[in-house]
N, CA and C of each residue as an Amber inpcrd file, in Angstrom:
protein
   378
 -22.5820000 -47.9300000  29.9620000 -23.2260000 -48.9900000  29.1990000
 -24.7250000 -48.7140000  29.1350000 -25.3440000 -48.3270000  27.7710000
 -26.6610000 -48.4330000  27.8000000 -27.5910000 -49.5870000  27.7070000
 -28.7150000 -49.9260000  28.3190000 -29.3870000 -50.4550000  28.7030000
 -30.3960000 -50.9950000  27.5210000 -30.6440000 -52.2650000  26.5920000
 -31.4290000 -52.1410000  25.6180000 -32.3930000 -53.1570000  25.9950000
 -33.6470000 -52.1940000  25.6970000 -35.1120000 -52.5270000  26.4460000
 -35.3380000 -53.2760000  25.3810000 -36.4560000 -54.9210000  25.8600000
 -36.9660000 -55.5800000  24.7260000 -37.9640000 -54.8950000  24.3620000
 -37.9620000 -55.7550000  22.8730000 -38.9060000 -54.4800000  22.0660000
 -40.5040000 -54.7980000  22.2210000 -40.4300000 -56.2210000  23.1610000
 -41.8250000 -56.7020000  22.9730000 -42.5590000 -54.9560000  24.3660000
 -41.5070000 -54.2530000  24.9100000 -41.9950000 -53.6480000  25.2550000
 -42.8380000 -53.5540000  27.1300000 -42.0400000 -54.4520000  27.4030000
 -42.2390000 -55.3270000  28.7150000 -42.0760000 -54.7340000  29.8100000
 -40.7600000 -53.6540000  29.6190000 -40.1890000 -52.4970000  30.6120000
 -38.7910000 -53.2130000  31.0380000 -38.4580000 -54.7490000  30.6790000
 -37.7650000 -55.4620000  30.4860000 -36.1640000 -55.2450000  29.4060000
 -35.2150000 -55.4580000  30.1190000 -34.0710000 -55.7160000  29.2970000
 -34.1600000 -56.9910000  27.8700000 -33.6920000 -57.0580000  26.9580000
 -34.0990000 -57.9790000  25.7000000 -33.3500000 -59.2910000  26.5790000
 -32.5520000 -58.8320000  27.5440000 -31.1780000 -60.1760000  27.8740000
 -32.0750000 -60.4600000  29.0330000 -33.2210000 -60.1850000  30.2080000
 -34.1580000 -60.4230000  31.1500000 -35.3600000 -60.7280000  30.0330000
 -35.8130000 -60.6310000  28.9480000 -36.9180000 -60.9830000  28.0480000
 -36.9710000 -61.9410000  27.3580000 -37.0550000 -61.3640000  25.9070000
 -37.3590000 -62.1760000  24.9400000 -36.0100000 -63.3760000  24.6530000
 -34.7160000 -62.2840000  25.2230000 -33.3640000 -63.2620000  24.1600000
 -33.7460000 -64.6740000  24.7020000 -33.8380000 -65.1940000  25.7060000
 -33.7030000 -66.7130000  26.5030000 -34.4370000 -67.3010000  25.0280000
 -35.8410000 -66.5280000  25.2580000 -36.8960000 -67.5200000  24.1720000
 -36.0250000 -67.7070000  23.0190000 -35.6650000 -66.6220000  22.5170000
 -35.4250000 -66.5850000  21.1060000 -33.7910000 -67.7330000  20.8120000
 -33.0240000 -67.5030000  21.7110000 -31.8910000 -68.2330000  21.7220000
 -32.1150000 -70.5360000  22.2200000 -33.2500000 -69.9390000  22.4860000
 -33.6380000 -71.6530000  23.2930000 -33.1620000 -72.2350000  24.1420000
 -32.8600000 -71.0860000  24.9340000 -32.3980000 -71.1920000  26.4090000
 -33.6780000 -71.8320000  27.1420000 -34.5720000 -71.2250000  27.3820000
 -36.3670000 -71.3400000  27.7840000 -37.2160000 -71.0850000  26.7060000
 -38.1910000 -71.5310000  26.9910000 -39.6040000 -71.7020000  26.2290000
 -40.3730000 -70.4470000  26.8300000 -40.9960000 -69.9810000  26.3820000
 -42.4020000 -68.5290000  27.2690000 -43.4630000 -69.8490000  27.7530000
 -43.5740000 -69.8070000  29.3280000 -44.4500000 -70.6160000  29.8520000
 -46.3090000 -69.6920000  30.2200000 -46.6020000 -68.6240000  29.2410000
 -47.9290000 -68.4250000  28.9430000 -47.9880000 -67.7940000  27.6620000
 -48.8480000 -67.9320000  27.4650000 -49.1620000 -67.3370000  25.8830000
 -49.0030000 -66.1850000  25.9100000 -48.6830000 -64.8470000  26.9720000
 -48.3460000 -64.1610000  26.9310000 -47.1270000 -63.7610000  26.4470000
 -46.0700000 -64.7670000  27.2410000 -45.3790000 -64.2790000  26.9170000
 -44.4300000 -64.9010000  25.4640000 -45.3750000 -65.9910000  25.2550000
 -45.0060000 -66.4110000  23.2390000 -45.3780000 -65.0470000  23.0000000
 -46.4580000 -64.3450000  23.0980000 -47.3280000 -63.6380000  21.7080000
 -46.0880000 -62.1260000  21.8820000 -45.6010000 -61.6470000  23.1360000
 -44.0560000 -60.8940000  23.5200000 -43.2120000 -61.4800000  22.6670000
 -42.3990000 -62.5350000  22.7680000 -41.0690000 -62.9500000  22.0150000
 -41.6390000 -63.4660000  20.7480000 -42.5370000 -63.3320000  20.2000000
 -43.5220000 -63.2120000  18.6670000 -43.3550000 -62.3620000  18.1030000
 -43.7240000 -60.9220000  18.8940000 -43.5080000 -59.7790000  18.3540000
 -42.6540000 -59.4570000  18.2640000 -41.7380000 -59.5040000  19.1960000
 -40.0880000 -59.4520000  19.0740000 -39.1040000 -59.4570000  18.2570000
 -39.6010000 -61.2180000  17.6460000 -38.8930000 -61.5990000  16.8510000
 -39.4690000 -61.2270000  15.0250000 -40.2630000 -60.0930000  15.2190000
 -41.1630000 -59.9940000  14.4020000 -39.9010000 -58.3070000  13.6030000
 -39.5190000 -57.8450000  14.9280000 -38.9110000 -56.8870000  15.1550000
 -37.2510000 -57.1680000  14.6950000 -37.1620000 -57.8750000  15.3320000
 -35.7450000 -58.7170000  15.2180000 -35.3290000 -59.4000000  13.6270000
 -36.3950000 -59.6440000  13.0020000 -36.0860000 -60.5450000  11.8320000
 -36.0070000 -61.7130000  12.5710000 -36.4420000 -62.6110000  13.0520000
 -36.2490000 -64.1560000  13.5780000 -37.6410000 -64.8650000  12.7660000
 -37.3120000 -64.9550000  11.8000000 -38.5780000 -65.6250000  11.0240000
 -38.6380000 -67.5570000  11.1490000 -37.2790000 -67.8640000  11.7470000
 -37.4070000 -69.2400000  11.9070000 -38.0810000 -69.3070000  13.7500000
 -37.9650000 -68.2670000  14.3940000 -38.8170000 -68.5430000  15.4730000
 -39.9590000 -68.1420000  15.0540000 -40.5460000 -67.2560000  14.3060000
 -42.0490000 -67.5210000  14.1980000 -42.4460000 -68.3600000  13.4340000
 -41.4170000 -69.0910000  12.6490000 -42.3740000 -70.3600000  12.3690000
 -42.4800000 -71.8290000  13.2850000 -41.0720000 -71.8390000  14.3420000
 -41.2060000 -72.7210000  14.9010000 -41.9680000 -72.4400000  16.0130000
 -42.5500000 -71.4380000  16.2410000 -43.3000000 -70.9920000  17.4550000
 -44.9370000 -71.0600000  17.3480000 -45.0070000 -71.8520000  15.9770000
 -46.2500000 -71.6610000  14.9670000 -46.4370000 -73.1570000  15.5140000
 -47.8690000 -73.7320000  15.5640000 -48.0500000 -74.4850000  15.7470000
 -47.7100000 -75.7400000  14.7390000 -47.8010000 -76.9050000  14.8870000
 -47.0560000 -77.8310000  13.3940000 -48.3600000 -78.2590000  12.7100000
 -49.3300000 -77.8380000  13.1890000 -50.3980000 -78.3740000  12.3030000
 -50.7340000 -76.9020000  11.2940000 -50.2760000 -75.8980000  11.6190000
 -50.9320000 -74.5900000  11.0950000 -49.5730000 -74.0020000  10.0870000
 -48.2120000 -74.8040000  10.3780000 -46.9150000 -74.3730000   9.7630000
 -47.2820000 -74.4490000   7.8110000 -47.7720000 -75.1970000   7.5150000
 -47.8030000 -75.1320000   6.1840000 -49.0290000 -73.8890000   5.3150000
 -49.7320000 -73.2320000   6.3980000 -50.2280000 -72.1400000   5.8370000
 -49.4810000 -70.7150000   6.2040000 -48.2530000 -70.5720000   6.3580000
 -47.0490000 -69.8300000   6.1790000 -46.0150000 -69.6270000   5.4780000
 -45.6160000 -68.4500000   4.8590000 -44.5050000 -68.8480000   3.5680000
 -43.3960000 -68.0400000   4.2620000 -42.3780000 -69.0240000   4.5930000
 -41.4420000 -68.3050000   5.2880000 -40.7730000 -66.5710000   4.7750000
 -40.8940000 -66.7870000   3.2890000 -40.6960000 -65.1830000   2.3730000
 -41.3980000 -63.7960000   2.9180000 -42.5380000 -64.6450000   2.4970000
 -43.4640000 -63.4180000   2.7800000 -43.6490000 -62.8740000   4.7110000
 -43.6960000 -64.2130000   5.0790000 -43.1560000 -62.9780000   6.6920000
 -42.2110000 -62.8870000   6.5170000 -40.6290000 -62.8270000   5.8690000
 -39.6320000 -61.7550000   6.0450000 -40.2540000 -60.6320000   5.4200000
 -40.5570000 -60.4810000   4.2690000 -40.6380000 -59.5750000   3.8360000
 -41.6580000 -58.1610000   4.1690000 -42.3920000 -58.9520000   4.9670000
 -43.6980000 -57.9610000   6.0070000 -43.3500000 -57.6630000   7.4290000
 -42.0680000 -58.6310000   7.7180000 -41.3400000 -58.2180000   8.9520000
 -40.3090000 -56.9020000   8.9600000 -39.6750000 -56.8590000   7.5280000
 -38.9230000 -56.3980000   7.0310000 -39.4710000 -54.6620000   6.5790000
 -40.2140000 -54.9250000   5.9010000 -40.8130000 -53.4970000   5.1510000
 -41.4840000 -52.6710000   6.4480000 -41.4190000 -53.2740000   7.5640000
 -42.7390000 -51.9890000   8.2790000 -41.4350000 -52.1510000   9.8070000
 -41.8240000 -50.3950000  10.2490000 -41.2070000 -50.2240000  11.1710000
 -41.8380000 -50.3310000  12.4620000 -41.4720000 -51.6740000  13.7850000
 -42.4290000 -51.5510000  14.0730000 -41.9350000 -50.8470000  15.6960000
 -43.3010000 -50.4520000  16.2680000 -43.2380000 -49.3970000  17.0740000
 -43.8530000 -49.8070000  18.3250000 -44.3910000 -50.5970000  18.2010000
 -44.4190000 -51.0430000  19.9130000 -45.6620000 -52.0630000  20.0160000
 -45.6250000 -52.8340000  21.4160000 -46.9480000 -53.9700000  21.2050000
 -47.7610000 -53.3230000  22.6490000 -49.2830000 -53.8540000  22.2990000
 -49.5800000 -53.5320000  23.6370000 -50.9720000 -54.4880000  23.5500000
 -50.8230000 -55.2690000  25.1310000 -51.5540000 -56.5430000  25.1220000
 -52.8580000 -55.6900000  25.5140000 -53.8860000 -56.4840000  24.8070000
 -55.3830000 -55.9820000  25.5400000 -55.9130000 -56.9490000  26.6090000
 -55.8540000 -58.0580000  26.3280000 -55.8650000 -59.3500000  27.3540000
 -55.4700000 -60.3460000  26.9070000 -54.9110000 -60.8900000  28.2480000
 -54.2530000 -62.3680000  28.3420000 -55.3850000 -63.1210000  29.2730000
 -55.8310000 -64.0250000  28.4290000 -56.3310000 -64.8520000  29.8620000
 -56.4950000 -66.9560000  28.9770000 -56.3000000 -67.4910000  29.7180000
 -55.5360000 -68.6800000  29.7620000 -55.1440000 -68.8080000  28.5070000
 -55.5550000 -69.3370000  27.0320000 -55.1230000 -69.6170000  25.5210000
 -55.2500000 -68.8100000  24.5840000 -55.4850000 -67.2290000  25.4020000
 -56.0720000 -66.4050000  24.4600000 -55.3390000 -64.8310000  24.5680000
 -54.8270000 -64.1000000  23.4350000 -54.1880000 -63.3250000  24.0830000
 -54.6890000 -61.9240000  22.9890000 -55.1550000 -60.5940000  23.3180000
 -55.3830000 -60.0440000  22.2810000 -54.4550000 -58.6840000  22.3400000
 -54.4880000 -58.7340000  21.2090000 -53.2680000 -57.5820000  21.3680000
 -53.3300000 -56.2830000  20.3610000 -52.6840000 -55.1950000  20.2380000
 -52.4640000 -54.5090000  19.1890000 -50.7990000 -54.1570000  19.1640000
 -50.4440000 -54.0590000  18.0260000 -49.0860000 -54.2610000  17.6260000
 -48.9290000 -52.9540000  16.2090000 -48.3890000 -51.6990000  16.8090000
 -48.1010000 -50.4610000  16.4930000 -46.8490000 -50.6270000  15.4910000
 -47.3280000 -50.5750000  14.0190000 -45.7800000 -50.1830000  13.0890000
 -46.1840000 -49.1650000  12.0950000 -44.9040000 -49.0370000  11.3480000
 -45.1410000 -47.6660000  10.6270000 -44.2740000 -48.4140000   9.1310000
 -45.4460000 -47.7310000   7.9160000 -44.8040000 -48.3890000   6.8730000
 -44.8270000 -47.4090000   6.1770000 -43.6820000 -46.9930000   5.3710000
 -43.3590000 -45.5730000   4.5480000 -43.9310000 -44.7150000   5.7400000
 -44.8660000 -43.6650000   5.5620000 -44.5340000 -42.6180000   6.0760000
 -46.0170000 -42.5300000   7.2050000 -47.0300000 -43.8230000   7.2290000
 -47.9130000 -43.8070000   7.2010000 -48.0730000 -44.8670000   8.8380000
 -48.7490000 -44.6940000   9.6770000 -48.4940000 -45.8550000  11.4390000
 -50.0510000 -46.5550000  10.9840000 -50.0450000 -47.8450000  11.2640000
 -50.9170000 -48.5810000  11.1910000 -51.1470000 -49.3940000  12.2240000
 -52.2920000 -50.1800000  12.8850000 -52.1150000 -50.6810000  13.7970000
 -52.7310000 -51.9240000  13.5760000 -51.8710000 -53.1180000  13.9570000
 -52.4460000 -54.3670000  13.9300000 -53.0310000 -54.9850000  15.1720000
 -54.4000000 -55.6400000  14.9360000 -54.9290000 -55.6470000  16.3660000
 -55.4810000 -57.2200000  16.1790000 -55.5980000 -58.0350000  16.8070000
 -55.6740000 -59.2340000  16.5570000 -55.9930000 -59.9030000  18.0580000
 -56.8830000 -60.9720000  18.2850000 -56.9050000 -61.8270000  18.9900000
 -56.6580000 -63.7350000  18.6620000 -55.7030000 -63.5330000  19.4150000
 -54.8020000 -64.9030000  18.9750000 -55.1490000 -65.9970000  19.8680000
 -54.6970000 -67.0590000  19.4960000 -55.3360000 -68.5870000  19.9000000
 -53.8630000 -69.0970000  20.2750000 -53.8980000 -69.9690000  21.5960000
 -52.7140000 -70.5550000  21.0390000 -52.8590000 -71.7500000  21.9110000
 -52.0620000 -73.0030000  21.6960000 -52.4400000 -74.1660000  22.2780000
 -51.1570000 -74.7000000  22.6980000 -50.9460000 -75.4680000  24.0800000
 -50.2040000 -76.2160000  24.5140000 -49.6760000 -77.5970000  24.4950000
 -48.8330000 -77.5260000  23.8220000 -48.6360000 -79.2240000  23.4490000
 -47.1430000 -79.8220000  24.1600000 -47.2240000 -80.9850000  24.3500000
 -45.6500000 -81.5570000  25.3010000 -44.9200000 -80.3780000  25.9850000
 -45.4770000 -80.0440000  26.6020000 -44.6210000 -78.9310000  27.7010000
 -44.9590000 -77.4720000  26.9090000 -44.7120000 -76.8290000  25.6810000
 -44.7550000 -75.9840000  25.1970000 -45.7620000 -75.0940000  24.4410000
 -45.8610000 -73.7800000  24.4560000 -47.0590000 -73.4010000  23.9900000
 -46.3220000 -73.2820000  22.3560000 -47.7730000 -72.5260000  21.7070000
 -47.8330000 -72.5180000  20.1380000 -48.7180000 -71.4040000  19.9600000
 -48.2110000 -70.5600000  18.5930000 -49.5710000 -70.2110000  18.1520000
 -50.5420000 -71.0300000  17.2600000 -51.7240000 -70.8410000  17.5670000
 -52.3760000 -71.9050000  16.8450000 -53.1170000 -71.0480000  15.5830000
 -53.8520000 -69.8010000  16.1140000 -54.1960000 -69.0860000  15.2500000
 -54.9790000 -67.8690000  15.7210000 -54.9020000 -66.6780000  14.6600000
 -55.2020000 -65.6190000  14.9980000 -56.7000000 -64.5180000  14.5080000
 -57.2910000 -63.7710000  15.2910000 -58.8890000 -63.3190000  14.3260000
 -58.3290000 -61.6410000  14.4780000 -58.1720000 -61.1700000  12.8750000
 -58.2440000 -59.6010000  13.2200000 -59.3450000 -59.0700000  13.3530000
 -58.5600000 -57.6110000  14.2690000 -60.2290000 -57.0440000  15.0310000
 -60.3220000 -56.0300000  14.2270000 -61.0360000 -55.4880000  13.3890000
 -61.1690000 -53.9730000  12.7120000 -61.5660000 -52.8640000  13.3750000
């Protein structure tokens, strides 16, 4: 039986990772590990967890289409956190679209509301 590593890249099994989040078994109790089962599900096609994982005040500047379709078109290749520290998490997130690897690098916001975190919002880094 082979062993399938989550893709957030953790060193983690997907069934010890992300699946709990993604299935709503558990919630990710730091923004770390939302902005992991984010990417994940980014990987996965789970576009109704990144929108419910989206904060509800920030949900209507998202078109559920267009992240499939940017989830969809790029292959992605791995995440790697630059820092986590309490609401803030920055990251770069490695995919490849046609023939060409690009890297998305971003420092994200995210806020805690009734027990659960959110993303609230994100600043790309060039």
């Amino acid at each position: 039986m082979s062993v399938v590593f989550c893709p957030c890249t953790s060193g983690k099994t997907y069934n010890d990772c992300c699946e709990s989040y993604h299935s709503k078994v558990s919630f990710p109790s730091t923004p770390e590990q939302l902005m992991r089962s984010r990417y994940s599900a980014y990987v996965l096609h789970l576009i109704d967890y990144l929108l419910e994982t989206t904060h509800p005040s920030k949900r209507y500047l998202y078109n559920k289409t267009e992240i499939e379709k940017w989830a969809k078109e790029n292959h992605w290749l791995k995440l790697e956190i630059v820092v986590a520290e309490k609401d803030v998490v920055e990251f770069k997130a490695f995919y490849q679209q046609a023939l060409k690897e690009y890297i998305h690098h971003e420092r994200s916001m995210f806020k805690k509301e009734t027990g659960r975190w959110y993303y609230l919002s994100g600043k790309h880094i060039y």
